[in-house]
Backbone as CSV, one residue per row, in Angstrom:
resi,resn,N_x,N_y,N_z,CA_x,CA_y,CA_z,C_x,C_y,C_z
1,UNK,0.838,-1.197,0.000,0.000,0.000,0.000,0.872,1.245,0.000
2,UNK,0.843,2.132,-1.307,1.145,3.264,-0.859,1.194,4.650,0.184
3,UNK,2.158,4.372,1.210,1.576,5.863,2.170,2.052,6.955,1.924
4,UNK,2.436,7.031,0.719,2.932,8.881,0.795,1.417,9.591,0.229
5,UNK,1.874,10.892,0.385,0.342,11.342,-0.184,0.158,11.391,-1.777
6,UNK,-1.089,11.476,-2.001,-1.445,11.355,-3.994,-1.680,12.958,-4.111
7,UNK,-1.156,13.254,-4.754,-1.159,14.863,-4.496,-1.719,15.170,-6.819
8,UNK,-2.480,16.254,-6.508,-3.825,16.463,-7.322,-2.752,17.604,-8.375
9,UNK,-2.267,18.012,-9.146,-1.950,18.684,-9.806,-2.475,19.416,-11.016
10,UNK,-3.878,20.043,-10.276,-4.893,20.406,-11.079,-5.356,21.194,-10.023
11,UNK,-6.324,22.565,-10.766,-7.261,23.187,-9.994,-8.501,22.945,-10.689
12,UNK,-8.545,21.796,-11.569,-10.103,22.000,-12.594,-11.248,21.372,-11.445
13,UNK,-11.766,21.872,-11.465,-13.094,21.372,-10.398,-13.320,20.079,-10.888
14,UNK,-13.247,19.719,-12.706,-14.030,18.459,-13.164,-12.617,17.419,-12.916
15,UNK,-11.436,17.607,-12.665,-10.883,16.954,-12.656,-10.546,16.432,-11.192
16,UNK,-11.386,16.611,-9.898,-11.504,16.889,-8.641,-12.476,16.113,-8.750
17,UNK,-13.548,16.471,-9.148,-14.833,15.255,-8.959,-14.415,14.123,-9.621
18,UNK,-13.808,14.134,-10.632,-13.936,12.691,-10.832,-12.774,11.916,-10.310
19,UNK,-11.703,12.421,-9.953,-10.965,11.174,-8.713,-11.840,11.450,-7.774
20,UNK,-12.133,12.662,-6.867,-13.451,12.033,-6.015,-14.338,10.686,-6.171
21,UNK,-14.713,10.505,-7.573,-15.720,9.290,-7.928,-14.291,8.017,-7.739
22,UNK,-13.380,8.072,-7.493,-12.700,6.938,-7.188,-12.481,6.774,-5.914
23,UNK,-12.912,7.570,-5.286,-12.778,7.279,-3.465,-11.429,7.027,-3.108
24,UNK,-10.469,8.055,-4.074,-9.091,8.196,-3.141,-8.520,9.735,-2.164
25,UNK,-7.813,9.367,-1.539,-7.246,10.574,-0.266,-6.087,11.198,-1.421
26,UNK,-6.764,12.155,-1.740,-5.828,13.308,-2.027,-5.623,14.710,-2.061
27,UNK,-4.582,15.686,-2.157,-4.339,16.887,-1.824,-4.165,17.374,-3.148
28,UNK,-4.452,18.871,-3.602,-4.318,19.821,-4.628,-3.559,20.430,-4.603
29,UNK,-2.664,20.616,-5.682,-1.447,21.468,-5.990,-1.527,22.231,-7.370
30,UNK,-2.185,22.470,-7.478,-2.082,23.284,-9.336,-0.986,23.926,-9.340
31,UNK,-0.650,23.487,-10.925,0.935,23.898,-11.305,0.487,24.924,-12.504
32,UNK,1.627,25.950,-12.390,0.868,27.375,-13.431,2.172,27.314,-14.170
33,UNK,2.243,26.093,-15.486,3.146,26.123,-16.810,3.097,26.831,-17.596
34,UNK,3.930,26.760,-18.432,2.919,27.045,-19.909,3.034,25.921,-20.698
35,UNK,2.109,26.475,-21.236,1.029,25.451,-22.490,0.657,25.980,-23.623
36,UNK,1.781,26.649,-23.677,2.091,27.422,-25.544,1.941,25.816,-26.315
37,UNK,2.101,25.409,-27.305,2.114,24.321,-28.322,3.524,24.755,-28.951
38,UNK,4.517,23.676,-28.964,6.218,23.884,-29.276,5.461,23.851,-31.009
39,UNK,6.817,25.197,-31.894,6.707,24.541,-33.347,6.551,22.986,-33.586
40,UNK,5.886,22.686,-34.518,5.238,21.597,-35.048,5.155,20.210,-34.075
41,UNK,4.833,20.762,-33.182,4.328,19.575,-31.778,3.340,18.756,-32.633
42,UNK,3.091,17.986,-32.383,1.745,16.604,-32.743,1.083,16.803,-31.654
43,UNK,-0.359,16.885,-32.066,-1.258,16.740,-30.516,-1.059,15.656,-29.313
44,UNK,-0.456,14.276,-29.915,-0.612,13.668,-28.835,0.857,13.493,-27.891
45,UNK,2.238,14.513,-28.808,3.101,14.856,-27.897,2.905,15.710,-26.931
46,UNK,2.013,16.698,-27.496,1.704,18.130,-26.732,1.022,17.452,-25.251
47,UNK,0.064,16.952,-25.673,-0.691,16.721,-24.645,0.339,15.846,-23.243
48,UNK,1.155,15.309,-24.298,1.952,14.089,-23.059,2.725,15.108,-21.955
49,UNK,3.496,15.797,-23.272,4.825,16.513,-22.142,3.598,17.497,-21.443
50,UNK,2.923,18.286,-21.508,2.192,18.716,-20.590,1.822,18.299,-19.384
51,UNK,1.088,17.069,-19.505,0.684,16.516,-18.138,2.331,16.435,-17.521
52,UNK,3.538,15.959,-17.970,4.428,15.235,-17.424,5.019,16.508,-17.001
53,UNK,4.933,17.810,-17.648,5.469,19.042,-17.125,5.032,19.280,-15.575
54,UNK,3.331,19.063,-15.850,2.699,19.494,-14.825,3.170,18.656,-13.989
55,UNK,2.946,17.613,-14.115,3.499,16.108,-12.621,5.202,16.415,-12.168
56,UNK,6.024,17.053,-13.033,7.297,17.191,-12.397,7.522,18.543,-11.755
57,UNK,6.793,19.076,-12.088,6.629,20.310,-11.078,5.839,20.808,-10.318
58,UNK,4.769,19.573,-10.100,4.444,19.611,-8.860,5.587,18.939,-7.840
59,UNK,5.758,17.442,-8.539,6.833,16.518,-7.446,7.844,17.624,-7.172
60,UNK,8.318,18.809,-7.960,9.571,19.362,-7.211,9.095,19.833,-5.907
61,UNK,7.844,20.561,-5.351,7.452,21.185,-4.644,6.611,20.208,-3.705
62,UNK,6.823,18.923,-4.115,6.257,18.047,-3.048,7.079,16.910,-2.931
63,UNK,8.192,16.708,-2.611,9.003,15.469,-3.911,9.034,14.345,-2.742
64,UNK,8.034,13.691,-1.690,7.804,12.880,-1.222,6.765,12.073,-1.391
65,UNK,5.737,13.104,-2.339,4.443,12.582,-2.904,4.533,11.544,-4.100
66,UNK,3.445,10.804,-4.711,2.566,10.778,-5.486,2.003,11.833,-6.307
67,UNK,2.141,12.078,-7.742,2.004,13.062,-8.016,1.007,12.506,-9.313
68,UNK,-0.949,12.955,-9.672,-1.386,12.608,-10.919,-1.496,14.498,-11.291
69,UNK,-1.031,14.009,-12.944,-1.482,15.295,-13.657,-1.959,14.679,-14.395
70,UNK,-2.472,15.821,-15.540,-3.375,15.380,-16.896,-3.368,16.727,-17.594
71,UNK,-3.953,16.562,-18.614,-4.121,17.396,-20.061,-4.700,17.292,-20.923
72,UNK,-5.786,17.634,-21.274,-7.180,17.497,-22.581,-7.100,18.163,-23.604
73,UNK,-6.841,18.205,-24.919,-6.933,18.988,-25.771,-8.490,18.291,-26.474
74,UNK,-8.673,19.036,-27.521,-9.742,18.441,-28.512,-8.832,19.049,-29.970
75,UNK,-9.110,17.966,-30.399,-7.837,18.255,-31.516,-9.601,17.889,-33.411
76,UNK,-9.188,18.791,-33.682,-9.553,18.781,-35.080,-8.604,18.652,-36.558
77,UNK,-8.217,18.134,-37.586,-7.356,17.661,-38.403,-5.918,18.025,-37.784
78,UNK,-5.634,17.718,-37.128,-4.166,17.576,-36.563,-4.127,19.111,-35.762
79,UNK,-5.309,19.903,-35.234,-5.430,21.581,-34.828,-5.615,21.236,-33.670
80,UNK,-4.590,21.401,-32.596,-5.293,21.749,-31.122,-6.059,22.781,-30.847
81,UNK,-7.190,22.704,-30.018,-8.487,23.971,-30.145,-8.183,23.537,-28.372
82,UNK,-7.685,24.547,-27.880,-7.306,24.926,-26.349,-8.721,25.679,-25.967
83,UNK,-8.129,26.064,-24.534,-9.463,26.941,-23.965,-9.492,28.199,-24.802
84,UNK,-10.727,28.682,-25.012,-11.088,30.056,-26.323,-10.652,31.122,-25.195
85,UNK,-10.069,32.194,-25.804,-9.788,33.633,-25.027,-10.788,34.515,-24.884
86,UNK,-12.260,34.243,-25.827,-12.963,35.398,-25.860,-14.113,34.826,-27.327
87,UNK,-15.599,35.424,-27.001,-16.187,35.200,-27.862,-16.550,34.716,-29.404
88,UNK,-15.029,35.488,-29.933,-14.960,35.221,-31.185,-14.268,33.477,-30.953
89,UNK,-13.446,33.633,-30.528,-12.220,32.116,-30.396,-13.468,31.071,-30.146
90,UNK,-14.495,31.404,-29.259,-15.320,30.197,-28.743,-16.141,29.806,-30.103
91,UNK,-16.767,31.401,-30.337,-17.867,30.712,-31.622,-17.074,30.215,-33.169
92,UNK,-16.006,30.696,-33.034,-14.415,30.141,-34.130,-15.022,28.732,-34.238
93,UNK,-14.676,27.960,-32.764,-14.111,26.665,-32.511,-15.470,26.124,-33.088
94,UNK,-16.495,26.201,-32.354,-17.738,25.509,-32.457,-18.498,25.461,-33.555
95,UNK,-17.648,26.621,-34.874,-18.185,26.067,-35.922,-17.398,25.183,-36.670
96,UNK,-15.800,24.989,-36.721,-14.810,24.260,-36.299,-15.582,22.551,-36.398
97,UNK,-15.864,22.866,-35.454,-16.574,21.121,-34.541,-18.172,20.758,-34.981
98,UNK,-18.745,21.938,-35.449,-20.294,21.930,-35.996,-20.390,20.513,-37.358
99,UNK,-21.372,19.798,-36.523,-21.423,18.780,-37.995,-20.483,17.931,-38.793
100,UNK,-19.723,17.620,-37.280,-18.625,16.799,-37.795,-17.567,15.797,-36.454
101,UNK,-16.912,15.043,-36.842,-15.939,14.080,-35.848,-14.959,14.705,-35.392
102,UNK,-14.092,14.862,-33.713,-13.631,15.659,-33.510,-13.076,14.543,-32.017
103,UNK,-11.386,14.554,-31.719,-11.079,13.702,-31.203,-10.754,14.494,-29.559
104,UNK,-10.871,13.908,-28.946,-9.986,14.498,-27.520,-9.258,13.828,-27.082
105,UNK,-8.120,14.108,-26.436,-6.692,13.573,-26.045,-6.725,13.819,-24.690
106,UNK,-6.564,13.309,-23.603,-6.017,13.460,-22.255,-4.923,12.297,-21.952
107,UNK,-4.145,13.244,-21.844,-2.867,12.448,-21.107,-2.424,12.492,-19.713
108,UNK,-2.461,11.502,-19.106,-2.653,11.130,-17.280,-0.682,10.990,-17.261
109,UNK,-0.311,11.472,-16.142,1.110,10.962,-15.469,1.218,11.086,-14.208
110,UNK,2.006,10.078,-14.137,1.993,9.415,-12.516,3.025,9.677,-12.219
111,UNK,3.852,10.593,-11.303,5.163,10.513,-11.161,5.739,10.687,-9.088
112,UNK,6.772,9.620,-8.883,7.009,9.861,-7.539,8.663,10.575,-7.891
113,UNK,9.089,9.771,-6.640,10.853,10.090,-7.248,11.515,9.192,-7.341
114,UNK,10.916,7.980,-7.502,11.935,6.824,-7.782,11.197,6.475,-9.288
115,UNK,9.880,6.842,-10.125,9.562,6.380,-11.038,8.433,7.167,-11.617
116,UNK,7.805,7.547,-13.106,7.117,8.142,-13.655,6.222,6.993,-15.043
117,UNK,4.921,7.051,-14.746,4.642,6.421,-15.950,3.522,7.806,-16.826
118,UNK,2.827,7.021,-17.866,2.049,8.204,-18.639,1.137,7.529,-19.546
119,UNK,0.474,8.099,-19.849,-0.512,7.427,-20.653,-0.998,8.806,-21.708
120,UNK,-1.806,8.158,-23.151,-2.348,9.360,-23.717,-3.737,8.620,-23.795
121,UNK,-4.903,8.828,-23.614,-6.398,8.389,-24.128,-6.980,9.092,-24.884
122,UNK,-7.913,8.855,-26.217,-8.614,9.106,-26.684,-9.886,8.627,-27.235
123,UNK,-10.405,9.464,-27.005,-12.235,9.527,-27.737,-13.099,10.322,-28.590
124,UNK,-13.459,9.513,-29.511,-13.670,10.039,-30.125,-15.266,11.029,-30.395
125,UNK,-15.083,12.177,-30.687,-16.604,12.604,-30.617,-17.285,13.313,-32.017
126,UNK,-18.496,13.342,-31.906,-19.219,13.122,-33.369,-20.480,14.398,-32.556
127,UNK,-20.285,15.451,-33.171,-21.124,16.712,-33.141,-22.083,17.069,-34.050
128,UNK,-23.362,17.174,-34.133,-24.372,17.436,-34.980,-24.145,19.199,-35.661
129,UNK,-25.182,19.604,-36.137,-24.749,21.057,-36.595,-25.326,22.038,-35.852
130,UNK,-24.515,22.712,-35.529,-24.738,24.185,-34.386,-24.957,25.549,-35.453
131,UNK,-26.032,25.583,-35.250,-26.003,26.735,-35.967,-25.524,28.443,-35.246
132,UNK,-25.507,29.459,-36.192,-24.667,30.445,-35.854,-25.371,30.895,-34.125
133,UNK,-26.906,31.009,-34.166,-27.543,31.630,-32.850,-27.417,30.611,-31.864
134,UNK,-27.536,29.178,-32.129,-27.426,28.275,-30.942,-25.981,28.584,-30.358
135,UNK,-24.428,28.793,-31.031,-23.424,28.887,-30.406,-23.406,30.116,-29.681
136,UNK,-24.225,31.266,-30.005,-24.117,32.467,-29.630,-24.777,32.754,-27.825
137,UNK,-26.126,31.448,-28.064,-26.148,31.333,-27.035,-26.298,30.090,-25.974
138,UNK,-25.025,29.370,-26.420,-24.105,28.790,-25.511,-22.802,29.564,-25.225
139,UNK,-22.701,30.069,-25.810,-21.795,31.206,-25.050,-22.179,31.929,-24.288
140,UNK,-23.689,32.342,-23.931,-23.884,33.117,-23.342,-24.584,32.473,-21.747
141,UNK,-23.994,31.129,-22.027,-24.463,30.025,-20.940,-23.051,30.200,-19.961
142,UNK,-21.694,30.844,-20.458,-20.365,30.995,-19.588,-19.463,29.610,-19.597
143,UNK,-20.574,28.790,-20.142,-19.957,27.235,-20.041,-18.495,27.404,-20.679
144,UNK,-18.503,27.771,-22.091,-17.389,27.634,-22.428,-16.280,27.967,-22.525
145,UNK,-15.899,29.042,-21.140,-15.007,29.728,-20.755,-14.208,29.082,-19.816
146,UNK,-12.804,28.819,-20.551,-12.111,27.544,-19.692,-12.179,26.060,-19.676
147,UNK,-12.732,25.488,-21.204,-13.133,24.689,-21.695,-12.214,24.249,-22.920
148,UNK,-11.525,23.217,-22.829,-10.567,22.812,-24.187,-12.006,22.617,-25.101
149,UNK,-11.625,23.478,-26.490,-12.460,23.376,-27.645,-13.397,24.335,-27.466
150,UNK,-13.980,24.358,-26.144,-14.772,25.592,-25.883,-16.667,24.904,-25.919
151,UNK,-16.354,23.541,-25.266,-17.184,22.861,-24.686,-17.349,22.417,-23.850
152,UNK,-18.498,21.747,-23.137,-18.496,20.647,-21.822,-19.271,19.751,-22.126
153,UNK,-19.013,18.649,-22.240,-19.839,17.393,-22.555,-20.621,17.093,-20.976
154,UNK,-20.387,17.669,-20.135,-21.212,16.702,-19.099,-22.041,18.577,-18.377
155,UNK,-22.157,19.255,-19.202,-22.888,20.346,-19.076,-23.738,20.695,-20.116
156,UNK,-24.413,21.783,-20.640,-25.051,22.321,-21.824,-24.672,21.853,-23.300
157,UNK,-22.985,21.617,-23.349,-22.290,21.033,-24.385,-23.014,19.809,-24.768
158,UNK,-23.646,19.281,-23.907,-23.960,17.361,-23.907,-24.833,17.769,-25.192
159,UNK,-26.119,18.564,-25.515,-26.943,18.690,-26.653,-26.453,18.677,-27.869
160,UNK,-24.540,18.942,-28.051,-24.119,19.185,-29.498,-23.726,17.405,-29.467
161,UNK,-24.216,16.688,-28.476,-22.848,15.429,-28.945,-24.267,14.909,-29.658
162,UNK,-23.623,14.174,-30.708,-24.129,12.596,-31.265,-24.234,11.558,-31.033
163,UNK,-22.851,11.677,-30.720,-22.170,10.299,-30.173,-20.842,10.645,-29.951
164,UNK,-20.632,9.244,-29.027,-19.073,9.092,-28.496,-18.890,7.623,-28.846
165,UNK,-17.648,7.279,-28.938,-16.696,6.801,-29.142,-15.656,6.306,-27.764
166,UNK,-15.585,5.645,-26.891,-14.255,5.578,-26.506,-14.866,6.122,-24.371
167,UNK,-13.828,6.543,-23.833,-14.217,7.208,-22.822,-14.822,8.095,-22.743
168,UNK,-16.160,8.460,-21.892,-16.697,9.605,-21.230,-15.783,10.713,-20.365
169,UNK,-15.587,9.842,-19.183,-15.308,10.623,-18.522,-13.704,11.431,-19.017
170,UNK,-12.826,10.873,-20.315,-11.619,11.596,-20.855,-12.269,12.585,-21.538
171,UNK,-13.081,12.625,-22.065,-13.679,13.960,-22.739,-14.377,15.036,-21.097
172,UNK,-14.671,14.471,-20.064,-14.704,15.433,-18.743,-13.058,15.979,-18.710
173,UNK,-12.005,14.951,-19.023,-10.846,15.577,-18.407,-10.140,14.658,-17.461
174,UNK,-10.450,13.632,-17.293,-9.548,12.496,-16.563,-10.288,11.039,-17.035
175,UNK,-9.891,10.263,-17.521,-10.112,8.651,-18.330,-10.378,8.236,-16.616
176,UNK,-10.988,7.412,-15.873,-11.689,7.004,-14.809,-10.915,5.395,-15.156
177,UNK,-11.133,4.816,-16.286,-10.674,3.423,-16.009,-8.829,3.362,-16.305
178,UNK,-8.517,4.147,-16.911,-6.937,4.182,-17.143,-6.428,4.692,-15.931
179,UNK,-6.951,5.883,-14.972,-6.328,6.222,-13.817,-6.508,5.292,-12.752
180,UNK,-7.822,4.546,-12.974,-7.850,3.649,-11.628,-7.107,2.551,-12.013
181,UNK,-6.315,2.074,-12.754,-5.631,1.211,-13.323,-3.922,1.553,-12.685
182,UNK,-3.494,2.747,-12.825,-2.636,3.393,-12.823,-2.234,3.750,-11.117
183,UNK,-3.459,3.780,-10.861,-3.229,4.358,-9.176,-2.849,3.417,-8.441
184,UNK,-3.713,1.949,-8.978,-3.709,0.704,-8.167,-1.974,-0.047,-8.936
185,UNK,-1.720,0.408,-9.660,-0.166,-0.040,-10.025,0.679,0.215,-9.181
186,UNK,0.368,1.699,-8.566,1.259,2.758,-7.904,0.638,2.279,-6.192
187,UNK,0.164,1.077,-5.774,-0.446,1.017,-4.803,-1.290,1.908,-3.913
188,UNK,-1.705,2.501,-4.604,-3.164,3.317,-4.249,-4.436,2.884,-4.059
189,UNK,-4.763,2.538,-3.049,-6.334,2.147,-2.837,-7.497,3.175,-2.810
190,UNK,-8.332,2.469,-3.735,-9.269,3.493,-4.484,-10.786,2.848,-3.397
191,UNK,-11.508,3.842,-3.527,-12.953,3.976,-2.484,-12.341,4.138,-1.036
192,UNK,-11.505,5.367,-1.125,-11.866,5.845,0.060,-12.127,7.193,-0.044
193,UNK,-12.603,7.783,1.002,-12.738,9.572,0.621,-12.431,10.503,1.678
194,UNK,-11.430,11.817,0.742,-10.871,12.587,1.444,-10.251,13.468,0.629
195,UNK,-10.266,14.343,0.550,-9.520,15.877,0.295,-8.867,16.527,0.550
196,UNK,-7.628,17.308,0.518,-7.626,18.387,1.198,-6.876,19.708,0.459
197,UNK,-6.980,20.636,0.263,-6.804,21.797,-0.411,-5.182,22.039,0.410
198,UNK,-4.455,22.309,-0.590,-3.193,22.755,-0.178,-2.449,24.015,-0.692
């Protein structure tokens, strides 16, 4: 059994509830990187070294912990579509994604100080057509402020899906069966519950 602490390297609320839904004891550390996209990165490098950025700099500032990060893009023909800056960027994206297949990437890393693993997941998602006033006002729902792609599938967003493909909860922002896979590698026992803000 692992006893050091599992320490949270995220401030996303959705990425909080759902290890919550695994009933493990852990603490929050959000790490403030950047997450520019390197010249001609591939989405599913981008997404990796990100999480692994985030997980090694949290472990510097905790380096006795357990450390999970992660990273979601929604990627369209090889285009990462990050969180939108502002009205235009949101209703950009969503016509972007209007009436068509559109993948999301989250990449999970596990890192202590004797060892680091990583994973990338994807799912795939299939969007009906948004027309110009429906995006105008889902934007005006706030949802998609702070949203990779400039959606939420488990909010107002849920009406544009069709269908999915693959994981749910990686399109929330953390894969549920790859991390509980990952935690219990790292001897982490999952269903218990506890928090704590750090």
């Amino acid at each position: 059994m692992y006893s050091s602490p599992l320490v949270l390297a995220s401030n996303s609320p959705r990425r909080r509830e759902l290890l919550l839904s695994l009933g493990v004891v852990f603490q929050i550390c959000p790490q403030d990187i950047d997450e520019s996209v390197l010249n001609v990165e591939k989405p599913y490098d981008y997404v990796q070294r990100v999480a692994l950025e985030k997980a090694l700099s949290a472990l510097a500032t905790n380096p006795g912990a357990l450390v999970l990060a992660a990273d979601t893009s929604v990627i369209v023909d090889d285009q990462i579509l990050g969180k939108p800056q502002d009205i235009g960027d949101a209703l950009s994206m969503l016509s972007l994604l209007s009436n068509r297949e559109h993948s999301v990437l989250t990449a999970v890393t596990l890192a202590n100080s004797e060892k680091q693993r990583s994973i990338v997941v994807r799912t795939t998602v299939n969007f009906r057509s948004i027309s110009a006033a429906e995006a105008q006002r889902y934007w005006a729902t706030g949802e998609p402020i702070g949203k990779a792609g400039g959606y939420a599938i488990q909010g107002f967003g849920a009406a544009f899906v069709e269908s999915i493909e693959g994981s749910f909860s990686n399109v929330v922002g953390l894969p549920l069966f790859e991390t509980a896979q990952y935690l219990q590698a790292f001897g982490v026992a999952i269903w218990q519950q506890e928090v704590v803000d750090s």
